[in-house]
Backbone as JSON, one array per atom type, in Angstrom:
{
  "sequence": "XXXXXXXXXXXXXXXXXXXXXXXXXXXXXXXXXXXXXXXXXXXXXXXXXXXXXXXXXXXXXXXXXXXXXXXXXXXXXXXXXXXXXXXXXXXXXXXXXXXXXXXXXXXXXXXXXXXXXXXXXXXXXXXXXXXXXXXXXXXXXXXXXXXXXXXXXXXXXXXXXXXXXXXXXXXXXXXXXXXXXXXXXXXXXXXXXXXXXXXXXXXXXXXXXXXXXXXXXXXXXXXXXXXXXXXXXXXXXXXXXXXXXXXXXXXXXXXXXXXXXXXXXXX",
  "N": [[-23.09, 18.86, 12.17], [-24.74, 20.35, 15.26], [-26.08, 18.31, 17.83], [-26.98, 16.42, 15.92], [-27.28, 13.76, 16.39], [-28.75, 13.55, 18.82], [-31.17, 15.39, 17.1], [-31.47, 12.87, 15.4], [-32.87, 10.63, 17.01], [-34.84, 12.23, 18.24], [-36.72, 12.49, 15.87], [-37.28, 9.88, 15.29], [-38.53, 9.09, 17.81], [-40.47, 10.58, 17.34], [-41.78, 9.37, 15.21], [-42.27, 7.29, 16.22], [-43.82, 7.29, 18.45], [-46.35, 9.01, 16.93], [-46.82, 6.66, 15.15], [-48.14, 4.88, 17.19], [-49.96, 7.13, 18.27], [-51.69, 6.82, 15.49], [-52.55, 4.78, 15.82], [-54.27, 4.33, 18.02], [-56.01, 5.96, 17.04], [-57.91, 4.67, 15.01], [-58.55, 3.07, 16.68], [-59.99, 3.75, 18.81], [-59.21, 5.53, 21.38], [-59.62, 5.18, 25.55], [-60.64, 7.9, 27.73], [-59.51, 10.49, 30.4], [-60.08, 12.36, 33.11], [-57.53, 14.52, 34.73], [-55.35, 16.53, 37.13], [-55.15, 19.64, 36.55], [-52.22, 22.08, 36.13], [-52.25, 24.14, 34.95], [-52.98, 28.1, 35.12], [-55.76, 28.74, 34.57], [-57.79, 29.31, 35.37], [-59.72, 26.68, 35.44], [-59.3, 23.77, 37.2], [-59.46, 20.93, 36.06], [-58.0, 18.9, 33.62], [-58.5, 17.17, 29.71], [-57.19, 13.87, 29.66], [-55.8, 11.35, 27.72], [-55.52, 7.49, 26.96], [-53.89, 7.28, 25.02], [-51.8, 9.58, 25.17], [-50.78, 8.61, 27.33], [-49.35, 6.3, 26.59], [-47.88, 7.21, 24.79], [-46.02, 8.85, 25.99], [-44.47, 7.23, 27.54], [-43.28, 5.7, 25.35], [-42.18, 8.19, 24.41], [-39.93, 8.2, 26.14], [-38.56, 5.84, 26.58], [-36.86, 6.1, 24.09], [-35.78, 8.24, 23.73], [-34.21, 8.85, 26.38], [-32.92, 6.02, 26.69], [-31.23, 6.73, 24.53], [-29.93, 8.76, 25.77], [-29.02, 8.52, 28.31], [-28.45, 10.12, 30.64], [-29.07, 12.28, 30.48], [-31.97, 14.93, 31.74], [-35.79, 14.93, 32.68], [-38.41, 15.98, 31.57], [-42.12, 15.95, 31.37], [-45.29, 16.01, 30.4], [-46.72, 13.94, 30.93], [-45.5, 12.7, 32.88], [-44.53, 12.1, 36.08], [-42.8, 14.88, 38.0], [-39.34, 14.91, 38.6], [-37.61, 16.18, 40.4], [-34.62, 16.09, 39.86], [-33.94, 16.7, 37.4], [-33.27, 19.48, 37.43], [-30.92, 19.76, 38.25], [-29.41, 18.93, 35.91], [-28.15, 20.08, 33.1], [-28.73, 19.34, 30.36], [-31.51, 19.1, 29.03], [-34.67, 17.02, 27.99], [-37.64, 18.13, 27.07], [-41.04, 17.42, 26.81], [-44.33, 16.79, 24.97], [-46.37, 14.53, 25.03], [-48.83, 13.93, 23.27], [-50.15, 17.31, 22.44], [-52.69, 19.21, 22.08], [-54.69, 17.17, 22.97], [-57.59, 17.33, 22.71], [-58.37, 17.5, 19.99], [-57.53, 15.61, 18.88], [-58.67, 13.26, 20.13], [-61.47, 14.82, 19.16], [-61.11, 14.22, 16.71], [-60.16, 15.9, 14.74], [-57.52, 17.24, 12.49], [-55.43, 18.43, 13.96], [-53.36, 18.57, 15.53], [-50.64, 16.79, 17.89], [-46.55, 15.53, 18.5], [-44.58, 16.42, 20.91], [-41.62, 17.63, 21.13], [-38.58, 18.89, 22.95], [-34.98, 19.92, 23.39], [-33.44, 20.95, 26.16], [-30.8, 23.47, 26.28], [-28.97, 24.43, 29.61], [-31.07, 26.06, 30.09], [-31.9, 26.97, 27.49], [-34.07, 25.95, 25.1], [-32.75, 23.91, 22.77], [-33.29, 22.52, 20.3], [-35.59, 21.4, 18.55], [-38.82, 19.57, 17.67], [-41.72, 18.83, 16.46], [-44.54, 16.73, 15.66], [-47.2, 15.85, 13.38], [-49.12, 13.57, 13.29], [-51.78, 13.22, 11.95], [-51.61, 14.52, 9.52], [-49.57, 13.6, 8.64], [-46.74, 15.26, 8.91], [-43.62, 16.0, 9.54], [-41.56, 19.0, 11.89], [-38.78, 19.87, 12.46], [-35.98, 20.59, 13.73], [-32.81, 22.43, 15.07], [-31.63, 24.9, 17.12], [-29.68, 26.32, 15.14], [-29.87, 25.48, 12.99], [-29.31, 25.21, 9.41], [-31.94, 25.39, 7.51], [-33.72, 25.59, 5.18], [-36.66, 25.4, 5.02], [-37.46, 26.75, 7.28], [-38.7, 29.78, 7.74], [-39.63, 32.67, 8.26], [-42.84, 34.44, 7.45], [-42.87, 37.01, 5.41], [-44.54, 40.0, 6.24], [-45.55, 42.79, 6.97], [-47.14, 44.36, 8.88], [-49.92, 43.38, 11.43], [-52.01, 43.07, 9.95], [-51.57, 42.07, 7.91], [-51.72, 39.34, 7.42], [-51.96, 36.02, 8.85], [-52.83, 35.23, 12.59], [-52.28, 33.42, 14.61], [-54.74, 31.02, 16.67], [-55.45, 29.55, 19.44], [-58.48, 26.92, 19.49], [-60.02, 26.69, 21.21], [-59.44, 29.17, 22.66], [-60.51, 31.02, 20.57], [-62.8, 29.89, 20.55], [-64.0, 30.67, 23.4], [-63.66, 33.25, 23.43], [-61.46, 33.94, 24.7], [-59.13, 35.54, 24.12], [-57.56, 38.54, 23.96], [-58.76, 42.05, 22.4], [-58.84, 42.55, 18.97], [-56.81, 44.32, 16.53], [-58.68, 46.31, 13.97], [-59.42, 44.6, 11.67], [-57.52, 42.32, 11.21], [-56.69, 39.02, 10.98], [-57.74, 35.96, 11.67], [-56.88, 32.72, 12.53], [-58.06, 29.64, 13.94], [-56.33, 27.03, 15.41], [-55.8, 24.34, 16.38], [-53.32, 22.52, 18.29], [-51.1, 24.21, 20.26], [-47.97, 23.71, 19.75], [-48.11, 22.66, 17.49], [-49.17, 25.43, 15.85], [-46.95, 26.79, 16.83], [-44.79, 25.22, 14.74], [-46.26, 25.78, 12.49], [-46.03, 28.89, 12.13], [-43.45, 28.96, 12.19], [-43.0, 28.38, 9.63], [-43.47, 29.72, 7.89], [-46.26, 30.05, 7.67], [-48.84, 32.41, 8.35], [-48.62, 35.16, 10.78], [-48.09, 35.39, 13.76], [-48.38, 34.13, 16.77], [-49.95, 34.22, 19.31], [-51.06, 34.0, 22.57], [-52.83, 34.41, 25.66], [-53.05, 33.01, 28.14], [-51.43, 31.51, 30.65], [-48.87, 29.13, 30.28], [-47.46, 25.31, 30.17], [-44.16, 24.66, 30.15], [-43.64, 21.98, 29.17], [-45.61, 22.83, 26.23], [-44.61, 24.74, 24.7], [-41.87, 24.15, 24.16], [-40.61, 22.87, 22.3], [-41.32, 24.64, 20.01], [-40.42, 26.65, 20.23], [-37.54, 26.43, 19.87], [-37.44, 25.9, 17.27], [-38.65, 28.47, 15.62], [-36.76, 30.14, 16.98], [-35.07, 28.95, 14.48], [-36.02, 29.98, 12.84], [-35.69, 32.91, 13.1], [-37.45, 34.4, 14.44], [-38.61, 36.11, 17.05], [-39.27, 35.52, 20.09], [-41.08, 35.57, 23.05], [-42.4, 36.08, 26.52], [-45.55, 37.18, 27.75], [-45.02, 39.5, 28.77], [-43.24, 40.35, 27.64], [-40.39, 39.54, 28.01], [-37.45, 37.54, 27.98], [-37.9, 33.75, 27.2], [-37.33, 31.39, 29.34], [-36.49, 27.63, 30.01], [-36.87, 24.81, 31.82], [-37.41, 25.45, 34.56], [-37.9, 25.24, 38.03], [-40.64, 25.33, 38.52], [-42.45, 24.9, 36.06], [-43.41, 26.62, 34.14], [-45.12, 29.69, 31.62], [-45.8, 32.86, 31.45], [-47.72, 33.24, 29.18], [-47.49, 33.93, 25.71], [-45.91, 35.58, 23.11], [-44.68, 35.48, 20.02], [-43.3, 35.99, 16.85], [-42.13, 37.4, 14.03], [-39.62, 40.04, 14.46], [-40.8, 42.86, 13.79], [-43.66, 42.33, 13.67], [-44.07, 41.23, 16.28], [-43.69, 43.23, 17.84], [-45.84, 45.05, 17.45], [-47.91, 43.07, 18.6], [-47.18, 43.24, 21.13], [-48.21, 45.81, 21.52], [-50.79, 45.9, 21.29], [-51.24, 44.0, 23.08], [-51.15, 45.04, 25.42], [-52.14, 47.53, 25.27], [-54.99, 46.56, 25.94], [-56.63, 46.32, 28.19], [-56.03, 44.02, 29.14], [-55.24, 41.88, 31.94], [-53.01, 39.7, 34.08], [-53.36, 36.68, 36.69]],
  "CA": [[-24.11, 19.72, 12.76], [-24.97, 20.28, 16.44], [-27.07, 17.72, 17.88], [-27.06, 16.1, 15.01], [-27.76, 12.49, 16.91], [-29.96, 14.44, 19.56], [-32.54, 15.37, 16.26], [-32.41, 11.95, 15.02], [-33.05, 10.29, 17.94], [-36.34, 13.08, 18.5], [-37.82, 12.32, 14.88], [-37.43, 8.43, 15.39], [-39.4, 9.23, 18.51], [-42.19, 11.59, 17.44], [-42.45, 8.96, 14.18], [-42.82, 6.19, 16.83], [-45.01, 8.3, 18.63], [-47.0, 9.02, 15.61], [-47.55, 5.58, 14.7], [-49.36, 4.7, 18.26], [-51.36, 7.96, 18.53], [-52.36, 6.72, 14.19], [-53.61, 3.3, 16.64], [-55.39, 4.83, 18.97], [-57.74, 6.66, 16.31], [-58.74, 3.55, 14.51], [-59.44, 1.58, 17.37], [-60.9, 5.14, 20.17], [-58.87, 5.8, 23.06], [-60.12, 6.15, 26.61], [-59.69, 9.2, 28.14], [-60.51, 10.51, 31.84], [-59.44, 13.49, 33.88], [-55.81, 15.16, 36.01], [-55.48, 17.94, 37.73], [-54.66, 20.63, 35.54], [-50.99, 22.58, 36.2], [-52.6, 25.95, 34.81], [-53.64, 28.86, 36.07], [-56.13, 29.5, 33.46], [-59.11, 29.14, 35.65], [-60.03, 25.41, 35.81], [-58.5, 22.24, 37.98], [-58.82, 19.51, 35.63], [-57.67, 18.81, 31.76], [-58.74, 15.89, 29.79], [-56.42, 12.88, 29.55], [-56.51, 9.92, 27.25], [-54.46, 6.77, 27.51], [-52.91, 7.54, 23.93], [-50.68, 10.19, 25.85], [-49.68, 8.16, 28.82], [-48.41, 5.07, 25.93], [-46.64, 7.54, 23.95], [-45.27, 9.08, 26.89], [-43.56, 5.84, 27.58], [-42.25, 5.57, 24.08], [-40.54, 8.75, 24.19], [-39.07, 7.97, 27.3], [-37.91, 4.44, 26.68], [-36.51, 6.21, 22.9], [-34.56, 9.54, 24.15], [-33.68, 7.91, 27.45], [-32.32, 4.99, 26.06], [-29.94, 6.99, 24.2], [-28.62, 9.66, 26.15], [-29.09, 8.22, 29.41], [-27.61, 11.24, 31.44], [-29.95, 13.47, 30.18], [-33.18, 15.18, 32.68], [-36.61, 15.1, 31.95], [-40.0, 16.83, 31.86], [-43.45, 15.83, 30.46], [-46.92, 16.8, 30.37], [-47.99, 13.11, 31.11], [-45.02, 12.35, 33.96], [-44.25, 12.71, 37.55], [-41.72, 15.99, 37.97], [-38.17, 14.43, 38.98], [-36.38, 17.42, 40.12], [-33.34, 16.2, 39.37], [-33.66, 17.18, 36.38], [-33.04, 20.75, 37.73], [-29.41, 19.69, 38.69], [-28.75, 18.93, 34.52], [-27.58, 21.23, 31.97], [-29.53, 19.05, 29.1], [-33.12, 18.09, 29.96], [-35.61, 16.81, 27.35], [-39.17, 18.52, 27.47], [-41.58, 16.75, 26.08], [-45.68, 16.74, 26.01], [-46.51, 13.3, 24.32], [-50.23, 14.66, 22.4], [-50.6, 18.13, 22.23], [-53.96, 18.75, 21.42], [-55.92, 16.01, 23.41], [-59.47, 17.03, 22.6], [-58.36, 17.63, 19.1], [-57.38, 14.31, 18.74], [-60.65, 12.63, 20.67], [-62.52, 14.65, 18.28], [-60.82, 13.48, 15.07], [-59.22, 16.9, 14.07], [-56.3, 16.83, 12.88], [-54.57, 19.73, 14.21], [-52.51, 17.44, 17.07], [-49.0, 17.23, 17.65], [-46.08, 15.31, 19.4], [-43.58, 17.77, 20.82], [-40.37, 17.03, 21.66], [-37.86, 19.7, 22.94], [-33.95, 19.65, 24.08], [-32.9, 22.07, 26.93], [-29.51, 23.23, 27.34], [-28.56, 25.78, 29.89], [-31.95, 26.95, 30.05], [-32.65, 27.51, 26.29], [-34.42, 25.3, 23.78], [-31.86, 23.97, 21.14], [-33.66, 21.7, 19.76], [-37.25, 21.14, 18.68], [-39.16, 17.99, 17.08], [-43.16, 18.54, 16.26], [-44.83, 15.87, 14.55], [-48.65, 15.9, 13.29], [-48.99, 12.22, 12.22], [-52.59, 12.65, 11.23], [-50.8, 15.17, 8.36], [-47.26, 13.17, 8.56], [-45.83, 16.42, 8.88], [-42.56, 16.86, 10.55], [-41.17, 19.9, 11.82], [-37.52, 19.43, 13.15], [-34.3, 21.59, 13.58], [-32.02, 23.5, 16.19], [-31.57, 26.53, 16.24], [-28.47, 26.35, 14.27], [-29.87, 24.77, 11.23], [-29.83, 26.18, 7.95], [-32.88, 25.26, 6.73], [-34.64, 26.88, 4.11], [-37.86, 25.36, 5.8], [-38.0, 27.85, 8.08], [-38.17, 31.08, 7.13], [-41.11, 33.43, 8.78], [-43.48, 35.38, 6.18], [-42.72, 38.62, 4.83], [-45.25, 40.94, 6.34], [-45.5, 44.08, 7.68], [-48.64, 44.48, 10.1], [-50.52, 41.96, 12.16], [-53.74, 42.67, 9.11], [-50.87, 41.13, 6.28], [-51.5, 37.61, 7.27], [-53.05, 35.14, 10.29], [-52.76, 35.28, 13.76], [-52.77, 31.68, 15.0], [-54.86, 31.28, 18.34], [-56.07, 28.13, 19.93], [-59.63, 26.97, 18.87], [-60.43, 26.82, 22.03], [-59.41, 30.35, 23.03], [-61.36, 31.72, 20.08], [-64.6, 29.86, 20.71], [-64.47, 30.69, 24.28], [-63.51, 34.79, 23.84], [-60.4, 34.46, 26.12], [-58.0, 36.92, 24.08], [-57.93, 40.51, 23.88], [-59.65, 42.45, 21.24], [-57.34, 42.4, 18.16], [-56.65, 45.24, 15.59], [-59.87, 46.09, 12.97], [-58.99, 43.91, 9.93], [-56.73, 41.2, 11.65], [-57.43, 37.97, 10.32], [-57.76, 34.97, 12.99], [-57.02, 31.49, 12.29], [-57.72, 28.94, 15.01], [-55.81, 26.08, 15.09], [-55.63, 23.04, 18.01], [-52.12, 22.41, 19.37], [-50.2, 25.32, 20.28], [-46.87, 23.44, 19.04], [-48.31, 22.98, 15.61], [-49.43, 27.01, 15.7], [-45.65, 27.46, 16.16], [-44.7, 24.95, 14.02], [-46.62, 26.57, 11.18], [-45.63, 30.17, 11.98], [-41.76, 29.07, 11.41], [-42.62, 27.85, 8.14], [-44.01, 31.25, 6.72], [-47.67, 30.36, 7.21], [-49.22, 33.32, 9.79], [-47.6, 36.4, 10.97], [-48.52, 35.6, 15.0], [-49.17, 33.22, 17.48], [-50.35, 34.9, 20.72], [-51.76, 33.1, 23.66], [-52.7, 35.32, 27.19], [-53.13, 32.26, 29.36], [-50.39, 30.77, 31.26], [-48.54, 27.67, 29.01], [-46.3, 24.97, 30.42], [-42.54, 24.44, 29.24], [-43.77, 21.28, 27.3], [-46.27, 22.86, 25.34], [-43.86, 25.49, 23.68], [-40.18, 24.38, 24.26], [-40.04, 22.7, 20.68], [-41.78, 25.2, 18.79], [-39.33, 28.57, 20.6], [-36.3, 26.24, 19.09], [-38.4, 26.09, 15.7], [-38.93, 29.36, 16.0], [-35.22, 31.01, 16.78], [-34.13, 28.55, 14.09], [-36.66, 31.05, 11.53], [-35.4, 34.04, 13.41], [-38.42, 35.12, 15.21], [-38.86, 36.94, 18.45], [-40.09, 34.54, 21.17], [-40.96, 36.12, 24.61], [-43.74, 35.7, 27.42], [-46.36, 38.07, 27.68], [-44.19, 40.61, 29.07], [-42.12, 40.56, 26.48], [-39.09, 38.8, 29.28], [-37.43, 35.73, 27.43], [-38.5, 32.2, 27.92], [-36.16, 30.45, 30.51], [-37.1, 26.62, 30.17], [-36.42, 23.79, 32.84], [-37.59, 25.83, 35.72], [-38.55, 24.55, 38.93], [-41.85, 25.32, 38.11], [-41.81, 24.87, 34.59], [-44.51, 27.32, 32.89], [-44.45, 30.32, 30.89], [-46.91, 33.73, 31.53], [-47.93, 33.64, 28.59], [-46.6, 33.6, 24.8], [-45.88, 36.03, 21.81], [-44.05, 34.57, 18.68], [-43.6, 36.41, 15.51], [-41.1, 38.42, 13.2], [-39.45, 41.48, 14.92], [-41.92, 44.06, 13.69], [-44.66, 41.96, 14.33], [-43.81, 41.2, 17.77], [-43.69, 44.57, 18.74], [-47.22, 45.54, 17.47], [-48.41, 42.46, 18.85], [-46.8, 43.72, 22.73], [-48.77, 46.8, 21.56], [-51.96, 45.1, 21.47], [-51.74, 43.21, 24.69], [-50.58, 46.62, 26.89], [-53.39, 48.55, 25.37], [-56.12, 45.7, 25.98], [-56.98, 46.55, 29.75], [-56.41, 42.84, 30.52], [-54.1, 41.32, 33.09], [-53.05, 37.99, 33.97], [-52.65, 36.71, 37.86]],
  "C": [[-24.24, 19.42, 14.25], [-25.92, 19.29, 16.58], [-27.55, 17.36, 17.06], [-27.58, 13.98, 15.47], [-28.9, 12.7, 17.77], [-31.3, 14.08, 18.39], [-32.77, 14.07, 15.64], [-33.21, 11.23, 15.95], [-34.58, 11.05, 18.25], [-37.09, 13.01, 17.43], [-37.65, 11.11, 15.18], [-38.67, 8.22, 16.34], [-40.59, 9.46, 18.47], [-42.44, 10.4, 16.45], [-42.63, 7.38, 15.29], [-44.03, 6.47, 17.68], [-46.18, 8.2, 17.96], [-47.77, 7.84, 15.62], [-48.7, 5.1, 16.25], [-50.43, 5.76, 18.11], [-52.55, 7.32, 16.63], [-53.53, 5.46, 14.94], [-54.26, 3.47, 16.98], [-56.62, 5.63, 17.88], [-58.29, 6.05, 15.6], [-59.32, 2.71, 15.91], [-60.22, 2.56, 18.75], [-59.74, 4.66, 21.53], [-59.74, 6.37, 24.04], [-59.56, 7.2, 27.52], [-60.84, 9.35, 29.35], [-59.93, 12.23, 32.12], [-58.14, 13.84, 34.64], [-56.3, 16.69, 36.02], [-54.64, 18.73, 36.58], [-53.2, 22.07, 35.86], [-51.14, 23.8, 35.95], [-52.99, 26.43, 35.41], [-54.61, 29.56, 34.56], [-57.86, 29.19, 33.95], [-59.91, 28.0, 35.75], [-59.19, 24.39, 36.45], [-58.41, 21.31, 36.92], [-59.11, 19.82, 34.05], [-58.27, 17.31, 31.35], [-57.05, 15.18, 29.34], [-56.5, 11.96, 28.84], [-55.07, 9.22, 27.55], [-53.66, 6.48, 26.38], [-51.33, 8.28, 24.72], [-50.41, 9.51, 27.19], [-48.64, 6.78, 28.0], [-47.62, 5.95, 25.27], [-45.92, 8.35, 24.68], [-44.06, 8.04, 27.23], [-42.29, 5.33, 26.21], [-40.94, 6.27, 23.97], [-39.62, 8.88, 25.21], [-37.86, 7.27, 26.74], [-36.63, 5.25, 25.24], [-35.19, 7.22, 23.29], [-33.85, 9.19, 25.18], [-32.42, 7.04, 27.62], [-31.29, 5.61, 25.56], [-28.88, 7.81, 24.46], [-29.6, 9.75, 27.72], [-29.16, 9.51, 30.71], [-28.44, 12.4, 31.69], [-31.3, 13.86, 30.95], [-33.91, 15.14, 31.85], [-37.58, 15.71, 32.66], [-40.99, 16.59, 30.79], [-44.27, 16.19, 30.85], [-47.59, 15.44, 31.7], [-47.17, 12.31, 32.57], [-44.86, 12.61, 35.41], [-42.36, 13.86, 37.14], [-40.64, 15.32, 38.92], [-37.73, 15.39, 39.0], [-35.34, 17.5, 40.39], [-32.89, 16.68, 37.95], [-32.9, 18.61, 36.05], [-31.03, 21.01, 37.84], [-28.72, 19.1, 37.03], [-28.88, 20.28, 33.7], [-28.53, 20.65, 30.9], [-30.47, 18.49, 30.07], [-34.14, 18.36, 28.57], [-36.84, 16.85, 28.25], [-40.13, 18.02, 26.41], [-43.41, 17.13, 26.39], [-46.23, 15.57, 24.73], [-47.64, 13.58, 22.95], [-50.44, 16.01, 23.01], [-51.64, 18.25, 21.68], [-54.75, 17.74, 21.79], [-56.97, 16.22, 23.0], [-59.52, 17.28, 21.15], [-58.38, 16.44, 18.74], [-58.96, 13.19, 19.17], [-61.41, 13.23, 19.78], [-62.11, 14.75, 16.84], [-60.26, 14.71, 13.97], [-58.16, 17.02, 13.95], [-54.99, 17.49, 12.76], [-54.11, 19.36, 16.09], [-51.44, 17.42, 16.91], [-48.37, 16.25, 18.91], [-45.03, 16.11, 19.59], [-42.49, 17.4, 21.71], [-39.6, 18.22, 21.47], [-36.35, 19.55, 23.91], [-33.48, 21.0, 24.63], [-31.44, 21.78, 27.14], [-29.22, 24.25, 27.76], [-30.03, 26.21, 29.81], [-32.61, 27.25, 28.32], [-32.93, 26.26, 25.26], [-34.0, 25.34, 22.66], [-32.27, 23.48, 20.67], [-35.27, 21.39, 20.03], [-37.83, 19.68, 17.54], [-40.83, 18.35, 16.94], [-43.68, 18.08, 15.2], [-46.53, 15.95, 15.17], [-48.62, 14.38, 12.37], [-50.17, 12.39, 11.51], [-52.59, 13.21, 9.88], [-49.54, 14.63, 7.94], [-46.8, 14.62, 8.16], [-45.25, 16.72, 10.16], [-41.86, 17.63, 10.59], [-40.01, 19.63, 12.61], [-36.15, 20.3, 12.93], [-34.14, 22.09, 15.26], [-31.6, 24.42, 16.24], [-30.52, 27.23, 15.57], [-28.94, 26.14, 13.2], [-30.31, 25.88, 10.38], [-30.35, 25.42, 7.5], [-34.26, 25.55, 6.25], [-36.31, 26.57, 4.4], [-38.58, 26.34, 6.59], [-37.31, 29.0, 8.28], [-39.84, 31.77, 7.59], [-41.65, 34.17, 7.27], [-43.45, 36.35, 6.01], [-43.82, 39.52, 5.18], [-44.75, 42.26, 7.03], [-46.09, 44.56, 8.76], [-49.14, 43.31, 10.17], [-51.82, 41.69, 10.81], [-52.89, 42.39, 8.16], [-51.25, 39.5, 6.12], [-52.51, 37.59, 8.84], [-52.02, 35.6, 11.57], [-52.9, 34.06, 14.11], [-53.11, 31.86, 16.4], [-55.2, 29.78, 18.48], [-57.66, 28.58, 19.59], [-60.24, 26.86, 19.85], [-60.61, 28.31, 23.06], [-60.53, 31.66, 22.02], [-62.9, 30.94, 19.99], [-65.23, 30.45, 21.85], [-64.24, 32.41, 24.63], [-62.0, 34.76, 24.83], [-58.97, 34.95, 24.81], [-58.82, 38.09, 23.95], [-58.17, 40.8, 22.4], [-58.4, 43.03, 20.49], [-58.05, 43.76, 16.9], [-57.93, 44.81, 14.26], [-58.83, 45.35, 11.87], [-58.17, 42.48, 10.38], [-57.69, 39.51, 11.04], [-56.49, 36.64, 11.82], [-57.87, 33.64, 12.51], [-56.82, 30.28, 13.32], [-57.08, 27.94, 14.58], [-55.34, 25.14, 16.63], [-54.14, 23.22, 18.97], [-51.36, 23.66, 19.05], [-48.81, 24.65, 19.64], [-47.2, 23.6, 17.73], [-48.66, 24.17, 15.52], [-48.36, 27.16, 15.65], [-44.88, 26.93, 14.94], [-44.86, 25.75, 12.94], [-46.44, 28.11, 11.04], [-43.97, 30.0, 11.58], [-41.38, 28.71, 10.58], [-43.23, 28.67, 7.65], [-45.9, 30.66, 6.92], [-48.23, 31.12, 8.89], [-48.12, 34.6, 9.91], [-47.21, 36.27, 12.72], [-48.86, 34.26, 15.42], [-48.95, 33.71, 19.2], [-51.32, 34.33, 21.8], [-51.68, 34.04, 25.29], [-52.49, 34.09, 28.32], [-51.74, 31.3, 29.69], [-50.28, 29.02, 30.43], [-47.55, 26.7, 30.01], [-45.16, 24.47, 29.4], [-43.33, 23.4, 27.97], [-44.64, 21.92, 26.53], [-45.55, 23.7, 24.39], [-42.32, 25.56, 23.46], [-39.73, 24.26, 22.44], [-40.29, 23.74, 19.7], [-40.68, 26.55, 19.08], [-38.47, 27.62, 19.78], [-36.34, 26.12, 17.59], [-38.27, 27.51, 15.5], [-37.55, 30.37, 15.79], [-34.85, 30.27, 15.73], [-34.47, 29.38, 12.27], [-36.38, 32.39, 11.77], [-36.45, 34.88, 13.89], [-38.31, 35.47, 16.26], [-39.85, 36.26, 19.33], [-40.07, 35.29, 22.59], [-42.05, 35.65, 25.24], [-44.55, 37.02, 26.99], [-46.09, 39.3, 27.68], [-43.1, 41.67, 28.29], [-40.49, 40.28, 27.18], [-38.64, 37.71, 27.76], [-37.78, 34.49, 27.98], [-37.39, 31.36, 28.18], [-36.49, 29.15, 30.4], [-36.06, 25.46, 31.29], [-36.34, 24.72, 34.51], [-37.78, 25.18, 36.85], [-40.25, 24.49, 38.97], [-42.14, 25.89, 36.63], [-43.33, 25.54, 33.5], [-44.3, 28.6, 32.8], [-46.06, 31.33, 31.06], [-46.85, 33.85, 29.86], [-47.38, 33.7, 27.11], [-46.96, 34.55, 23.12], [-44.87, 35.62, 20.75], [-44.42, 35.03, 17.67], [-42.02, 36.85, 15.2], [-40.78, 39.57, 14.09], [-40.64, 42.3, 15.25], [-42.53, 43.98, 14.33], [-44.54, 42.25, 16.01], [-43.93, 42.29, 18.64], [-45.27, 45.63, 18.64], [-48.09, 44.54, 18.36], [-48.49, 42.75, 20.44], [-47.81, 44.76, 22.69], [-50.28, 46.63, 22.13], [-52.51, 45.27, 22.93], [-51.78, 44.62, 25.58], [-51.95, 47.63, 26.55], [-54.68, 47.93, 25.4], [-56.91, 45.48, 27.25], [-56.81, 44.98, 30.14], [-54.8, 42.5, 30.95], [-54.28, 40.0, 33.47], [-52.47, 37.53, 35.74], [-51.39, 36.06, 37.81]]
}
């Protein structure tokens, strides 16, 4: 199989991963503030010092074994040499920070391999579920397989729980059924294993938060684009993404429907 040392090498990681962020919630991590990389209307995100140790992990882990290889994280300084490789691991150590601080356990480590621009390889692990999601978008496996619907009102819509407490999507088709859920990786995660029909997000994302879940994703045969409905280019020079629809064909195309007839716009 392709990248067949690559994916072990990225579950060894997320399950080393894993086990620190399992540390940090018995014993409380502190967490502070950074400037925030979005354009989603605020300067600063929170931070804890779970994601700057397991940042380090999956450094020292993927690093370590394919030396050669660029990188990009959530919780690092941007080396843009990375720009001058063909493979570059994208990573965002805890997805889900305030999920995690408040003991929900809809968190995620996300580990993704760029080559050429496209996410072959994805890795999202929810330790406080031990559930790992892992393939490339070659693999045959019967894991991931999207859900048989027809319309966006057959099944869920996965949004962030933060986007539906705070109103920031567009007003969704009568009957649609809405299921929030914390880390955007685990939302794709769980859409490329048949649970949901959708996972639609208006506000500007960076690379790490959705590289692993698009290679999850193509490896269930779904339709990954930006807002626009463009494809998602990853290892940019400025490495974020307007925006993110993710579903089945059909879906996908009612879901574009949606957004275009929802009067909103995104700077």
């Amino acid at each position: 199989m392709a990248y067949e040392a690559e994916l072990e090498a990225a579950e060894e990681a997320a399950h080393r991963a894993g086990d620190i962020l399992q540390r940090f919630q018995k014993s409380g991590a502190r967490y502070g503030w950074k400037e925030s990389g979005r354009s989603q209307g605020f300067s600063y995100e929170v931070v804890s010092e779970a994601d700057v140790e397991v940042d380090a992990a999956l450094r020292e882990t993927l690093l370590g074994a394919f030396p050669d290889d660029g990188w990009l994280s959530e919780e690092g300084d941007d080396d843009h040499q990375r720009l001058t490789k063909r493979r570059v691991w994208i990573v965002d150590p805890l997805d889900g920070t305030r999920e995690f601080l408040q003991g929900v356990p809809e968190y995620s480590v996300s580990i993704a391999l760029a080559f050429n621009g496209e996410a072959v390889l994805g890795t999202i692990y929810n330790p406080a579920a031990d559930e790992m999601y892992s393939a490339t978008t070659e693999s045959q496996d019967e894991r991931f397989e999207l859900e048989a619907v027809q319309t966006l009102t057959d099944s869920y819509m996965l949004v962030g729980r933060g986007e539906w407490q705070y109103g920031d999507l567009p007003p969704v088709p009568d009957g649609t059924k809405v299921m929030p859920v914390g880390s955007i990786a685990y939302r794709m995660a769980l859409l490329a294993t048949g649970k949901g029909c959708l996972v639609f997000t208006a506000g500007r994302r960076s690379e790490w938060d959705i590289a692993a879940g698009a290679a999850l994703l193509a490896a269930s045969g779904a339709t990954v684009t930006d807002i626009d409905g463009d494809p998602l280019q990853f290892n940019q020079a400025k490495p974020s993404v307007k925006g993110l629809i993710a579903a089945s064909p059909n879906i996908h195309g009612e879901a574009r429907r949606m957004w275009q007839n929802s009067g909103w716009f995104i700077h």
